[in-house]
C-alpha positions as CSV (number, residue, x, y, z in Angstrom):
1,X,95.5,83.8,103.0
2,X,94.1,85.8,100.2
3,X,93.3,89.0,100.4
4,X,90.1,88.0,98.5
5,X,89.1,85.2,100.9
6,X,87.3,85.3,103.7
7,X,87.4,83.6,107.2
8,X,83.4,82.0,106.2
9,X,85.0,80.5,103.6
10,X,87.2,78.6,105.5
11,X,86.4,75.5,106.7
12,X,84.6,74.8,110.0
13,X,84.1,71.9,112.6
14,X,80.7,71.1,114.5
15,X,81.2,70.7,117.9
16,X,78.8,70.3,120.7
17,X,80.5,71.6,124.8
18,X,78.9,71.6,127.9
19,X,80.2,75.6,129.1
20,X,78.6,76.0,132.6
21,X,75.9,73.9,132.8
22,X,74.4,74.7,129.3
23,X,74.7,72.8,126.4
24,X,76.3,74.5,123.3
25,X,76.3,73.4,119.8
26,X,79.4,75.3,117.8
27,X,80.5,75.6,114.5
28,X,84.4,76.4,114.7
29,X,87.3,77.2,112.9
30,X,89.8,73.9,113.4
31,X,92.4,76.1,115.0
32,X,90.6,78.1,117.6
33,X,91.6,77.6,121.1
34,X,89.1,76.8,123.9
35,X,90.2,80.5,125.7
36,X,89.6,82.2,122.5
37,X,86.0,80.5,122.0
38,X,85.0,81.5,125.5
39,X,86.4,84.8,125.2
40,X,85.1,85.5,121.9
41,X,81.9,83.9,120.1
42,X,81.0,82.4,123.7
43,X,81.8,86.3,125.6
44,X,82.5,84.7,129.0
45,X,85.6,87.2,129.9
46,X,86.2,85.9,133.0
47,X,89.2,83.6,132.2
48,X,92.2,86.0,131.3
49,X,94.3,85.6,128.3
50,X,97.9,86.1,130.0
51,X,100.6,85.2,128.5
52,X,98.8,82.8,125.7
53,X,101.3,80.2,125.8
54,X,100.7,77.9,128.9
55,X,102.8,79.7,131.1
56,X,101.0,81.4,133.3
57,X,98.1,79.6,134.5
58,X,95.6,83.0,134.0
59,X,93.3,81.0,131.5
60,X,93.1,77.9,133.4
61,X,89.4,76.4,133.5
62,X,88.1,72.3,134.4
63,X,87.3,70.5,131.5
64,X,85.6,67.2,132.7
65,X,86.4,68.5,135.9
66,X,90.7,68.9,135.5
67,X,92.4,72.0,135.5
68,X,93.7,72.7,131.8
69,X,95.4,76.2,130.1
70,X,92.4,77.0,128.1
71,X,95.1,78.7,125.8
72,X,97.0,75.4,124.5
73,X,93.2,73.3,124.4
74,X,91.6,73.3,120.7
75,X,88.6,73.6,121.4
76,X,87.6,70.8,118.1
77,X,89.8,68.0,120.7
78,X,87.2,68.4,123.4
79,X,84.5,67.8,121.5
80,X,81.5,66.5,124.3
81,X,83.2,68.1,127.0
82,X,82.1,70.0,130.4
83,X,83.9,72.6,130.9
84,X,83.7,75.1,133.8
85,X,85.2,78.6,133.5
86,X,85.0,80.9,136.6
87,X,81.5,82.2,135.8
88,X,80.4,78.9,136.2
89,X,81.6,78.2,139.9
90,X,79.1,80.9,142.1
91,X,78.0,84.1,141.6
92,X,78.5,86.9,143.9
93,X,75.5,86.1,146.0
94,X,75.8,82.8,145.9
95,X,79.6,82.2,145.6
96,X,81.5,78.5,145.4
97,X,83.3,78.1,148.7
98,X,86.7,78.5,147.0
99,X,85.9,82.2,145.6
100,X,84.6,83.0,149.4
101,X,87.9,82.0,150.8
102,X,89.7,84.0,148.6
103,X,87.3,87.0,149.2
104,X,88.0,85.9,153.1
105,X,91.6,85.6,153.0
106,X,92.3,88.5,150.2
107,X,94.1,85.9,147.9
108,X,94.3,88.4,145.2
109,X,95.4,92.2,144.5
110,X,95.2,93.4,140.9
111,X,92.8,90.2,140.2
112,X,94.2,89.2,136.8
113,X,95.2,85.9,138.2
114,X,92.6,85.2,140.1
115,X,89.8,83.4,137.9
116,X,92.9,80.8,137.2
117,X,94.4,80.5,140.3
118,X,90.2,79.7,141.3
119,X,89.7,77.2,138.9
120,X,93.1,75.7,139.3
121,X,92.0,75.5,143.0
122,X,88.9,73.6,142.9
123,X,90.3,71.3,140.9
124,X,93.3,70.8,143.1
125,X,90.8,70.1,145.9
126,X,89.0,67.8,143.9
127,X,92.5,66.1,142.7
128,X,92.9,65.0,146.4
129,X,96.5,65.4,146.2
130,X,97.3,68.5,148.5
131,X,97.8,67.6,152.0
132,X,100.3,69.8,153.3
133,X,101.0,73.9,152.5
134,X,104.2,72.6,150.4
135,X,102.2,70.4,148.1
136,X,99.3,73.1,148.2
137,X,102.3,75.6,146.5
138,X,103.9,73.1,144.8
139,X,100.4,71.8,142.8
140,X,100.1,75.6,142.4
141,X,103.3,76.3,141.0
142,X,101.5,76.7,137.3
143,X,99.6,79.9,138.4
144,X,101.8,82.5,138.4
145,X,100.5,86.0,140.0
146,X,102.5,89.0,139.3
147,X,101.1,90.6,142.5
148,X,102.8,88.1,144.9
149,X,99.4,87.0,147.0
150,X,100.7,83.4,147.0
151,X,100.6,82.9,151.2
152,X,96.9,84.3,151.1
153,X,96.0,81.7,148.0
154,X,97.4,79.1,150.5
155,X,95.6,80.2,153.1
156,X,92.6,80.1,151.3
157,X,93.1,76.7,149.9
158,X,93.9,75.7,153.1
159,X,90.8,76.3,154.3
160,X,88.7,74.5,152.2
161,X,90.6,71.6,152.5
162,X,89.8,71.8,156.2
163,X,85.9,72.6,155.4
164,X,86.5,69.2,153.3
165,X,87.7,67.2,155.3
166,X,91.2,66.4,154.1
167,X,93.7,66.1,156.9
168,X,97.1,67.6,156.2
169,X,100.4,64.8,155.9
170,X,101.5,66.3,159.3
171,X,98.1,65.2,161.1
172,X,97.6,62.2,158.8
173,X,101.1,60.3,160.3
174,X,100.6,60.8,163.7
C-alpha cells in the first residue's frame, strides 16, 4: 500500500450479522476476519485470538448455531448470519448451563481457553454426536488448553449431556 493511502480509501463491503441477539449492519474491509470484527470495531473481547491460524480452538464461536474458528471465517462470507460469541451465552447472574458446569467442575485454570472450549461445547451438545467420554474428547480435540483441564471440560460436558437427556453409547446398547 502507499504510504499516501489510507485504509478509508479502500474499498469496503456492507454486511448485515446477527452478533448476540442484536442486529448489526457493517461496513467492512473484504479481508477482515469474523474474530478480528468482534474483537475490534464490534469490542466483544471475550473470544481470544490464540494462535490465529485455526489451530487452537481459542476463537471458536456458533455461527448459525455450529462451532467455527472465528480466525479463518471472513466475516463478508457470513453475510445474514447469527452468530454467538461467549458474551452472548449467560451472564454471570444468569449463566448458560454449560459456563455453570464449568464454574462447577473448574474446567479451566489460566482461562484463555475457556470462552472456546464453551462455545465449542454448546455446540457439541447441540450436534448430538457425543455419547460417550471418548467422543466427548475426541469432538473436542480442536480446543487445545495449554493448562491441561481437559478431564474437568469432560466432566462438565458430561454433565450437561446428562441434564439433557442424552444417554451415553454404554447405557444406549444395553
Amino acid at each position: 500500500m502507499d504510504k499516501g493511502t489510507s485504509s478509508s480509501a479502500l474499498p469496503t463491503c456492507a454486511i448485515s450479522l446477527n452478533i448476540n441477539g442484536t442486529n448489526r449492519m457493517l461496513d467492512i474491509h473484504p479481508w477482515v476476519t469474523l474474530l478480528d470484527l468482534l474483537r475490534g470495531p464490534i469490542e466483544l473481547t471475550g473470544t481470544k485470538k490464540g494462535c490465529d491460524h485455526g489451530q487452537c480452538g481459542a476463537c471458536t464461536v456458533l455461527i448459525d448455531g455450529e462451532r467455527v474458528n472465528a480466525c479463518l471465517k471472513l466475516a463478508v462470507s457470513i453475510d445474514g448470519a447469527a452468530i454467538t460469541t461467549i458474551e452472548g451465552l449467560g451472564t454471570p447472574q444468569d449463566m448458560h448451563p454449560m459456563q455453570r458446569a464449568f464454574v462447577e467442575h473448574d474446567a479451566f485454570q489460566c482461562g484463555y481457553c475457556t470462552a472456546g472450549q464453551i462455545c465449542s461445547a454448546v455446540g457439541l451438545v447441540a450436534e448430538g454426536h457425543a455419547h460417550s467420554r471418548a467422543e466427548i474428547r475426541e469432538l473436542m480435540s480442536g480446543n487445545l488448553c495449554r493448562c491441561g483441564a481437559y478431564t474437568n471440560v469432560a466432566d462438565a460436558i458430561e454433565k450437561v449431556l446428562d441434564q439433557e437427556g442424552v444417554k451415553p453409547l454404554r447405557e444406549a446398547a444395553e
